[in-house]
N, CA, C and O atoms as CSV, one atom per row, in Angstrom:
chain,resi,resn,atom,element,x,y,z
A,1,UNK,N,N,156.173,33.651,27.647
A,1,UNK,CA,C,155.662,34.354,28.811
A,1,UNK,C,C,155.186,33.331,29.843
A,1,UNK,O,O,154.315,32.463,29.779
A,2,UNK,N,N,156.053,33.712,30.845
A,2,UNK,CA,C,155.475,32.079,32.295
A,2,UNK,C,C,153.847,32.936,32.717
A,2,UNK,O,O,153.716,34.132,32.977
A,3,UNK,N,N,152.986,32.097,32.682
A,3,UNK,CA,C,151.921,32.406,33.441
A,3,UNK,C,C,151.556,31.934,34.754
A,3,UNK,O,O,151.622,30.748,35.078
A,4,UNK,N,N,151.151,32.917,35.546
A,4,UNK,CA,C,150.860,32.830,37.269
A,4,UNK,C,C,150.042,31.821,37.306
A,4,UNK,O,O,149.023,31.616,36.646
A,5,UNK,N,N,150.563,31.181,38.145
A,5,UNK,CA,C,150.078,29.628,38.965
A,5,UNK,C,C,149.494,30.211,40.362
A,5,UNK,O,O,150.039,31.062,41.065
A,6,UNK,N,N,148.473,29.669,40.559
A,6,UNK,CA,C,147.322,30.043,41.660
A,6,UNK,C,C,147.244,28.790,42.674
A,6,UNK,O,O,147.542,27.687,42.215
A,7,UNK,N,N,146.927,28.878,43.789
A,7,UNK,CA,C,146.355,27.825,44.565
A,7,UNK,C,C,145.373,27.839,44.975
A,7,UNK,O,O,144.893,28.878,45.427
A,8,UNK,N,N,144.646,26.550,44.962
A,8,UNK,CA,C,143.230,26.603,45.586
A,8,UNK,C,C,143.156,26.413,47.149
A,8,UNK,O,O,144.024,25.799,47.770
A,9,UNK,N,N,141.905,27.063,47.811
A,9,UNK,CA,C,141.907,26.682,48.891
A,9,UNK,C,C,140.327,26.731,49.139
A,9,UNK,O,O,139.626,27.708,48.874
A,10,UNK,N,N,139.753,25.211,49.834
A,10,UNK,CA,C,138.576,25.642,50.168
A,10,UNK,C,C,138.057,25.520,51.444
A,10,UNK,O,O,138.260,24.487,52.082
A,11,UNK,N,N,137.254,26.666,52.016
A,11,UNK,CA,C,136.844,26.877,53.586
A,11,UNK,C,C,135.958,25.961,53.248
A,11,UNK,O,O,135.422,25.643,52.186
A,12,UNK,N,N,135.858,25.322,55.138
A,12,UNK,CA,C,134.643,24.129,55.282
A,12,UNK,C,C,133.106,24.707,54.801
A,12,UNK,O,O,132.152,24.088,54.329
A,13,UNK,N,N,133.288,26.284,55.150
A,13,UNK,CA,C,132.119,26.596,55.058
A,13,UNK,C,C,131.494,26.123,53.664
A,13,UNK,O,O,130.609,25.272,53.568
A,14,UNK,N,N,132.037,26.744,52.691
A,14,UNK,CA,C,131.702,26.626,51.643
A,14,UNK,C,C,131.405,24.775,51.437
A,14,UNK,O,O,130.664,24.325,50.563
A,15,UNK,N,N,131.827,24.300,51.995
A,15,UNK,CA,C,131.962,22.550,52.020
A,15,UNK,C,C,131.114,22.350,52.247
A,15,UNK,O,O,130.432,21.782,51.394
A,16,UNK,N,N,130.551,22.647,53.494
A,16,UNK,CA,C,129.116,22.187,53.821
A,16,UNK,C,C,128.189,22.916,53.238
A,16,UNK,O,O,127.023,22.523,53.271
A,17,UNK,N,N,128.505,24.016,52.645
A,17,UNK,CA,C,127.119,25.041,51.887
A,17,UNK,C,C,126.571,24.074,50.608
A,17,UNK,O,O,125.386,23.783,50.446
A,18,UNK,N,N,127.573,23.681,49.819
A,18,UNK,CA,C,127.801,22.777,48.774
A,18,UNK,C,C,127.228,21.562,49.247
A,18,UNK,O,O,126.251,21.367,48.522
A,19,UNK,N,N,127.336,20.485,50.221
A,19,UNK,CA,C,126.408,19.395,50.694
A,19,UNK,C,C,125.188,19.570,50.887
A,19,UNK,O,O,124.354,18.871,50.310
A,20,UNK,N,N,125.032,20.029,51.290
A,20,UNK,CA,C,123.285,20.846,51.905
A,20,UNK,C,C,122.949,21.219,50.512
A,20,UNK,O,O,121.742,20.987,50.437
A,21,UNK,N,N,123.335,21.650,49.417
A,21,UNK,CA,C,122.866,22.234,48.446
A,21,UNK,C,C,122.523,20.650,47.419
A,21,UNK,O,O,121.421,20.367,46.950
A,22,UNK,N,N,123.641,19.915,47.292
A,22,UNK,CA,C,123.515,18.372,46.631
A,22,UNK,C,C,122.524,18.091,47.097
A,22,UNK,O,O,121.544,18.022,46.356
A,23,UNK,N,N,122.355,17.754,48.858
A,23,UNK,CA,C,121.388,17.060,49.452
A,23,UNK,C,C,120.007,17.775,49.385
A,23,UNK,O,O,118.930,17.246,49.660
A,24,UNK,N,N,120.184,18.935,49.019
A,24,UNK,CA,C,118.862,19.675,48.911
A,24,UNK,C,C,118.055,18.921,47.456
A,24,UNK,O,O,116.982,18.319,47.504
A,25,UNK,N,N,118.889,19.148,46.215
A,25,UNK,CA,C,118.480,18.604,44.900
A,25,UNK,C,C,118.624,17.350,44.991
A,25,UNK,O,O,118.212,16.935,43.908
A,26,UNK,N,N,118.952,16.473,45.608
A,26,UNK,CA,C,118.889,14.793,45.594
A,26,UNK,C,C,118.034,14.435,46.170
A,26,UNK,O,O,117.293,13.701,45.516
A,27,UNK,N,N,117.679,14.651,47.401
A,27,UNK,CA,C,116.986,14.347,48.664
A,27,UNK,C,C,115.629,14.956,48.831
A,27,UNK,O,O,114.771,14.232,49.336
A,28,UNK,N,N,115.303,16.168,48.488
A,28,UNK,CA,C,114.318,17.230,48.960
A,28,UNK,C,C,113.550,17.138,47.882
A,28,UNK,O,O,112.368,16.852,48.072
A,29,UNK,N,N,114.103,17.390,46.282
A,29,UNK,CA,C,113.783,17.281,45.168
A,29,UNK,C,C,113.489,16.166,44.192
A,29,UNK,O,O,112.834,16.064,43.155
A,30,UNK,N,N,114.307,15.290,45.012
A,30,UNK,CA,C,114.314,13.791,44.436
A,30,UNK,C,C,114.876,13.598,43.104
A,30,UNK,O,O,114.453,12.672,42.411
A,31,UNK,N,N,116.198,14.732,42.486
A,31,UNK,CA,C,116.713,14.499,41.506
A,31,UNK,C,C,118.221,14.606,41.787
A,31,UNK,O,O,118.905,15.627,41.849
A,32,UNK,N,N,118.549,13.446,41.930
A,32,UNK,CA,C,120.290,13.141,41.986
A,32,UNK,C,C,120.873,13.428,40.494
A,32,UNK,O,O,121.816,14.163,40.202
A,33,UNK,N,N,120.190,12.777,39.771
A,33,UNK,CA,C,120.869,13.456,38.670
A,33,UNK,C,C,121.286,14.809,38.384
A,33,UNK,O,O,122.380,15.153,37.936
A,34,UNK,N,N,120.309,15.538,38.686
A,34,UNK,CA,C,120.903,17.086,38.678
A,34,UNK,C,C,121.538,17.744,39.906
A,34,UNK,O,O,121.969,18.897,39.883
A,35,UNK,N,N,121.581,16.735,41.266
A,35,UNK,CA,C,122.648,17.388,42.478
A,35,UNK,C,C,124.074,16.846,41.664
A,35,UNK,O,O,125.054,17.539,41.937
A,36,UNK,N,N,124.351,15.632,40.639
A,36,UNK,CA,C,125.454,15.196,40.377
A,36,UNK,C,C,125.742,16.546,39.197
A,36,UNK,O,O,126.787,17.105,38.865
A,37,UNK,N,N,124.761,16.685,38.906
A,37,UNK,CA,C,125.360,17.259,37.391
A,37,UNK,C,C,125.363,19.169,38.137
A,37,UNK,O,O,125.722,19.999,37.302
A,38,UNK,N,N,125.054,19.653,39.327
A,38,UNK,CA,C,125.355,20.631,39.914
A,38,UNK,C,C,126.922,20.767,40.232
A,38,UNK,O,O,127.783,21.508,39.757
A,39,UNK,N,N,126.958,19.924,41.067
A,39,UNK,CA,C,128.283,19.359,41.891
A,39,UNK,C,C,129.410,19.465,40.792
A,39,UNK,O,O,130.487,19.954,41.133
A,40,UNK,N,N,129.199,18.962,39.273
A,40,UNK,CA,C,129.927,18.808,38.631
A,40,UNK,C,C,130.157,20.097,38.082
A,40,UNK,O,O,131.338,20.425,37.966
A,41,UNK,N,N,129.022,21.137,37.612
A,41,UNK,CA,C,129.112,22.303,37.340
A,41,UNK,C,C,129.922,22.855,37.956
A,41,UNK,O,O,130.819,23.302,37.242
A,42,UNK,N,N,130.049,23.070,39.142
A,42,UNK,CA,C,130.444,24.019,40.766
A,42,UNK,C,C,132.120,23.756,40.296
A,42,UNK,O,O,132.908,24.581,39.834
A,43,UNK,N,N,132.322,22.384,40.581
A,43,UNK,CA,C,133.727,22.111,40.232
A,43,UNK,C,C,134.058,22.778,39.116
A,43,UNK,O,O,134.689,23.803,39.373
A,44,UNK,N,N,133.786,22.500,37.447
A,44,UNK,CA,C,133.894,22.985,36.587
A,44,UNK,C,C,134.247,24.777,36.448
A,44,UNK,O,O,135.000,25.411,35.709
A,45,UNK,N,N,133.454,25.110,37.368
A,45,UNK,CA,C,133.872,26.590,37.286
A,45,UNK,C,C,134.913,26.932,38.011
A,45,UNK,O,O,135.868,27.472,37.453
A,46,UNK,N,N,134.928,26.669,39.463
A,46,UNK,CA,C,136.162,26.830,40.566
A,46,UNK,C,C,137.522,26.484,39.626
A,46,UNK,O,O,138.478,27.251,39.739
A,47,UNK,N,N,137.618,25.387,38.738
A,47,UNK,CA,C,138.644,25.166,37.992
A,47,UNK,C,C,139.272,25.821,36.853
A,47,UNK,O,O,140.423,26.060,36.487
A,48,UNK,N,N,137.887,26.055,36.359
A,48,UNK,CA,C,138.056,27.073,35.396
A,48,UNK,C,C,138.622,28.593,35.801
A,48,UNK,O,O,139.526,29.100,35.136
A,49,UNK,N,N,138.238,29.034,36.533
A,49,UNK,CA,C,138.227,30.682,37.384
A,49,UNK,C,C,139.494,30.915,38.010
A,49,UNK,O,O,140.019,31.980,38.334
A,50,UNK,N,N,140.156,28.959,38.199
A,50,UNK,CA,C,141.739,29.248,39.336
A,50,UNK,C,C,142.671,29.596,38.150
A,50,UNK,O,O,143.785,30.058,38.394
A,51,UNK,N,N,142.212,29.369,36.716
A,51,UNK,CA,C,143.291,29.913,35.755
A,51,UNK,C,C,143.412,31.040,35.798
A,51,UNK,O,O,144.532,31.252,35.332
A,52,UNK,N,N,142.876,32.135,36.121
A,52,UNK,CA,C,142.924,33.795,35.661
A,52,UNK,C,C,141.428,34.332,37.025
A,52,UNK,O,O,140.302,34.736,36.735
A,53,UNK,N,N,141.927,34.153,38.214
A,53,UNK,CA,C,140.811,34.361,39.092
A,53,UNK,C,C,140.963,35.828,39.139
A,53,UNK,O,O,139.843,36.267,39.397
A,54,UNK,N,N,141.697,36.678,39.030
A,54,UNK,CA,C,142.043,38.048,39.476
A,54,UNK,C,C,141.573,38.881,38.398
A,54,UNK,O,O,141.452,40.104,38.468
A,55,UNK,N,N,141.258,37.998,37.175
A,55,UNK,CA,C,141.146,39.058,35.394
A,55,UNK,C,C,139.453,39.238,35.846
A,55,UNK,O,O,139.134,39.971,34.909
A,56,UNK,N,N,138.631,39.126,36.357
A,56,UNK,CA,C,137.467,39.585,36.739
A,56,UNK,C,C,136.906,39.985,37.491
A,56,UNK,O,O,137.187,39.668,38.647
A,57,UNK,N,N,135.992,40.747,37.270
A,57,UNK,CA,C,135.437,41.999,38.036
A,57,UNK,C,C,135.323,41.549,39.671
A,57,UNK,O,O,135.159,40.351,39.900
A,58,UNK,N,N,135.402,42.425,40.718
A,58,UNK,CA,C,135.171,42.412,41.976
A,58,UNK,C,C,133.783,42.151,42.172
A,58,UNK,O,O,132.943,42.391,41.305
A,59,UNK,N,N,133.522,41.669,43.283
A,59,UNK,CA,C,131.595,41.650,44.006
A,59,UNK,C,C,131.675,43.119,44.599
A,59,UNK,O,O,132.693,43.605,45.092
A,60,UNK,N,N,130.487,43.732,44.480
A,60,UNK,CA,C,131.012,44.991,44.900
A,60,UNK,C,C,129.594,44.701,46.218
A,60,UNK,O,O,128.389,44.496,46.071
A,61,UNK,N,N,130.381,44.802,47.326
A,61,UNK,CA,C,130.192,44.876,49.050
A,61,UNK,C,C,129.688,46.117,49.657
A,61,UNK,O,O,130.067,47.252,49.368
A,62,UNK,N,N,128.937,45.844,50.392
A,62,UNK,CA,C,128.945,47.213,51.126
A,62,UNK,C,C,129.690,47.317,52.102
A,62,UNK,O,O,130.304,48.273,52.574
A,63,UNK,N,N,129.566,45.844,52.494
A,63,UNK,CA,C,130.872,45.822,53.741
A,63,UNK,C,C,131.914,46.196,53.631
A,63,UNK,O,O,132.279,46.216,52.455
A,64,UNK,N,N,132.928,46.667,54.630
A,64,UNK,CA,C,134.423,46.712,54.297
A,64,UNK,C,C,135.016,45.246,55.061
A,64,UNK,O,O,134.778,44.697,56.136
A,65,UNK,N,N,136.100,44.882,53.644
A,65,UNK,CA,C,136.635,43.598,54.090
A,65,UNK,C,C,138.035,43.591,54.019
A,65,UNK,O,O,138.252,44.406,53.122
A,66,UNK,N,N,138.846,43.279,54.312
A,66,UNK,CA,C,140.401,43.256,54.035
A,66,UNK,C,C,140.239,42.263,52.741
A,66,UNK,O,O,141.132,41.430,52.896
A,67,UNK,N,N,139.619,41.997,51.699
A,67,UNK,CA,C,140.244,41.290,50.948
A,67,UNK,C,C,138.830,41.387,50.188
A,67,UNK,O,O,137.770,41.616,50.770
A,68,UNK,N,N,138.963,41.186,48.850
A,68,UNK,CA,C,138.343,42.011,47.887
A,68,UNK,C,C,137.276,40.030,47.395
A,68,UNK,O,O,137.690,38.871,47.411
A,69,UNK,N,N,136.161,40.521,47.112
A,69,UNK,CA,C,135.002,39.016,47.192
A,69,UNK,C,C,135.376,39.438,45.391
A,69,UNK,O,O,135.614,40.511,44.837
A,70,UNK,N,N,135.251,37.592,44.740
A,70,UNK,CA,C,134.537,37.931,43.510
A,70,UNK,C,C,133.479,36.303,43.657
A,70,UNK,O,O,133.389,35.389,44.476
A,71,UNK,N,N,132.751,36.716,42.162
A,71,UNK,CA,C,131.610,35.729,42.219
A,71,UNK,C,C,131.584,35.488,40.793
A,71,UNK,O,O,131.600,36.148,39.754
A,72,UNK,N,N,131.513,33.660,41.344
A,72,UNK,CA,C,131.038,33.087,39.787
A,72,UNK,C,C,129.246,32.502,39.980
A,72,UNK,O,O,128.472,32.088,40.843
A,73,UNK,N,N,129.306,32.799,38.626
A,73,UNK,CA,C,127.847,32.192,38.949
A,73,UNK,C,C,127.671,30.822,38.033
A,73,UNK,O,O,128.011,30.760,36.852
A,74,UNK,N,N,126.883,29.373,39.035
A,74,UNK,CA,C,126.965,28.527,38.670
A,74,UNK,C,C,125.232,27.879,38.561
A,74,UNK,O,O,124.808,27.068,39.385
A,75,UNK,N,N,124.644,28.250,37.752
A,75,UNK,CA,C,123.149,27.802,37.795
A,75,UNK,C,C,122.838,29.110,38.396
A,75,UNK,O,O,123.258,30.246,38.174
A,76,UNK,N,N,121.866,28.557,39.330
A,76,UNK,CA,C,121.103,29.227,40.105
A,76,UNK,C,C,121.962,29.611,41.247
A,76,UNK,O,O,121.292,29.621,42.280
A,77,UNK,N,N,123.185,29.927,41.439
A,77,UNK,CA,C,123.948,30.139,42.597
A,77,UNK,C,C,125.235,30.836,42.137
A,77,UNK,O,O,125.508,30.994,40.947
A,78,UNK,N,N,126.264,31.380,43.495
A,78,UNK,CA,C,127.118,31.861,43.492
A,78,UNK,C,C,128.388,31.585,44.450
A,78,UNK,O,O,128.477,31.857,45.647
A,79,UNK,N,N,129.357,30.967,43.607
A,79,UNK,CA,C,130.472,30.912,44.560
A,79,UNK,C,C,131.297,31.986,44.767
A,79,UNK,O,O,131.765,32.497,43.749
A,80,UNK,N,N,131.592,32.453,45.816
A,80,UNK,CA,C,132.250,33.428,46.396
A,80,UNK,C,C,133.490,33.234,46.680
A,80,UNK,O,O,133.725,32.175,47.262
A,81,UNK,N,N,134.601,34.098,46.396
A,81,UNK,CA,C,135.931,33.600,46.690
A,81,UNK,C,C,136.695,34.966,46.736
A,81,UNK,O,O,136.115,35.940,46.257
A,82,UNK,N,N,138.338,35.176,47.437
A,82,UNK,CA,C,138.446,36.188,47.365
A,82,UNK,C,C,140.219,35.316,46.926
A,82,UNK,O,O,140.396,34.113,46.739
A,83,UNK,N,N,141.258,36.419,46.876
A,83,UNK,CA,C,142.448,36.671,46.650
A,83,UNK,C,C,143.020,36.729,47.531
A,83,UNK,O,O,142.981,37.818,48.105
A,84,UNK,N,N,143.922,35.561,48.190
A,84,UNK,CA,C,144.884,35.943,49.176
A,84,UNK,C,C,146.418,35.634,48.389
A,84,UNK,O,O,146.872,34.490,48.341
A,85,UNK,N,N,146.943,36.506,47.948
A,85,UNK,CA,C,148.982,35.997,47.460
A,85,UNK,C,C,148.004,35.842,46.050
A,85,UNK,O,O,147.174,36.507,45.432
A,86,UNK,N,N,148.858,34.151,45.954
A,86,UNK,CA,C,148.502,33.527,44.600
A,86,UNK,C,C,147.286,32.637,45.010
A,86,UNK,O,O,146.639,31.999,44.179
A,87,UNK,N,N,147.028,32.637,46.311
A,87,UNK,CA,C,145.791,31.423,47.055
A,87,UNK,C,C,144.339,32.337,46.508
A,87,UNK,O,O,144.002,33.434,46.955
A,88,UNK,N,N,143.688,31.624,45.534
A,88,UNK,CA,C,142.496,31.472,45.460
A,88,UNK,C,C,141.479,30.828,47.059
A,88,UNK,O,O,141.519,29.667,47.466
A,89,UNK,N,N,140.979,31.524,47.445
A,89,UNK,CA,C,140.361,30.864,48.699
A,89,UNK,C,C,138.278,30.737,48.648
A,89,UNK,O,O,137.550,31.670,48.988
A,90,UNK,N,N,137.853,29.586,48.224
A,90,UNK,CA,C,136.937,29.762,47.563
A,90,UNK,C,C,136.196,29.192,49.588
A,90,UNK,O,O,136.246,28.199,50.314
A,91,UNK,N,N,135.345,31.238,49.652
A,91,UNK,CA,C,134.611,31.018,51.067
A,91,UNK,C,C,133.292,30.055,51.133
A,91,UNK,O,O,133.304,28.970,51.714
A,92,UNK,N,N,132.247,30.550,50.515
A,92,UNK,CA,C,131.121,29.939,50.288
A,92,UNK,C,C,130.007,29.821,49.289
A,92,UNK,O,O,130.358,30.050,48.132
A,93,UNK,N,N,129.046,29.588,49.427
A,93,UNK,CA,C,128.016,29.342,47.847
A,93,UNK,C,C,126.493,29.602,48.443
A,93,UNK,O,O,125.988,29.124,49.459
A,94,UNK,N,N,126.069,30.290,47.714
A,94,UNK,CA,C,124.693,31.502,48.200
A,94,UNK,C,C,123.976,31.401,46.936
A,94,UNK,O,O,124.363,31.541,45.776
A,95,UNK,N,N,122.551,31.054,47.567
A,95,UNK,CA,C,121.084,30.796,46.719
A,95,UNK,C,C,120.840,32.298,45.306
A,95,UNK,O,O,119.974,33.165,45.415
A,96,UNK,N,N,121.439,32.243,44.604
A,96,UNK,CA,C,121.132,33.704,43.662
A,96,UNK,C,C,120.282,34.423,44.328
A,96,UNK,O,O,120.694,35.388,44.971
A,97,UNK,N,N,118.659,34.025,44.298
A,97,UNK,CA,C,117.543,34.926,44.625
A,97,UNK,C,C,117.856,34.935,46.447
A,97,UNK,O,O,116.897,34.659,47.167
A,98,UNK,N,N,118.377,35.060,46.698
A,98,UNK,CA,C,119.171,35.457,48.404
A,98,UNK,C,C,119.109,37.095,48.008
A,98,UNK,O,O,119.324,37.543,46.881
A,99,UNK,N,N,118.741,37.926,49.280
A,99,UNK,CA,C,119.592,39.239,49.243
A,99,UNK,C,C,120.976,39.509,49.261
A,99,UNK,O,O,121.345,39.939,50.354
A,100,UNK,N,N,121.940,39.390,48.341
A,100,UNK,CA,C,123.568,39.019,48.814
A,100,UNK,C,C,123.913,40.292,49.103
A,100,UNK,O,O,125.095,40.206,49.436
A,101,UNK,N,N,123.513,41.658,49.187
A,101,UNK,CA,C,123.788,42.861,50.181
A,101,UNK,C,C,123.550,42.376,51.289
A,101,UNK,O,O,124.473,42.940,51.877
A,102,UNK,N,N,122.991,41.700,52.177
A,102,UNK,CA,C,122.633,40.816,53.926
A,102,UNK,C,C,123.912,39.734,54.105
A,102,UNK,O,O,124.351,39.605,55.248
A,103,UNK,N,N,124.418,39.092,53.213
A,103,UNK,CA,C,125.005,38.075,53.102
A,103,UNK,C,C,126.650,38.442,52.917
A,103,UNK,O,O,127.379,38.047,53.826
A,104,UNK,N,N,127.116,38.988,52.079
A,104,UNK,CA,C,128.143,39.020,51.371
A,104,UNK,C,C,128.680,40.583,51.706
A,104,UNK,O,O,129.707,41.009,51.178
């Protein structure tokens, strides 16, 4: 059985949400060790999730969107990504204790 091959894609947004978030725990907190070992998490999952991104549950929105959000959760946070084709498009990354009904 061939299994579906996905592509990644990541918006700047999410790029810079992810810096600000390192630089928050390195800089603000004064523990690089755990912005490295975040950073490494974040990756770890996005990689993990591009194998079978579609086999899990939707974010359920209040908004209406042309394209359906899901969420992994990585620590204390959430990467957001939706389904375009076979393109995984990973948008951005939001503080857990955030209202993500305001956000998402």
């Amino acid at each position: 059985m061939d299994e579906k091959h996905y592509e990644l894609r990541i918006l700047p947004l999410f790029e810079e949400k992810l810096q600000e978030t390192v630089d928050y725990i390195s800089r603000r907190l004064r523990n690089p060790i755990a912005a490295e070992a975040f950073l490494d998490a974040v990756e770890t999952a996005i990689m993990e999730r591009l194998k079978a991104p579609e086999s899990f549950e939707p974010y359920r929105s209040k908004k209406d969107r042309e394209h359906v959000y899901y969420a992994i959760p990585v620590k204390n946070y959430y990467v957001f990504y939706v389904m375009i084709g076979n393109v995984m498009e990973v948008r951005t990354l939001v503080y857990a204790r955030r209202d993500l009904t305001k956000i998402i």
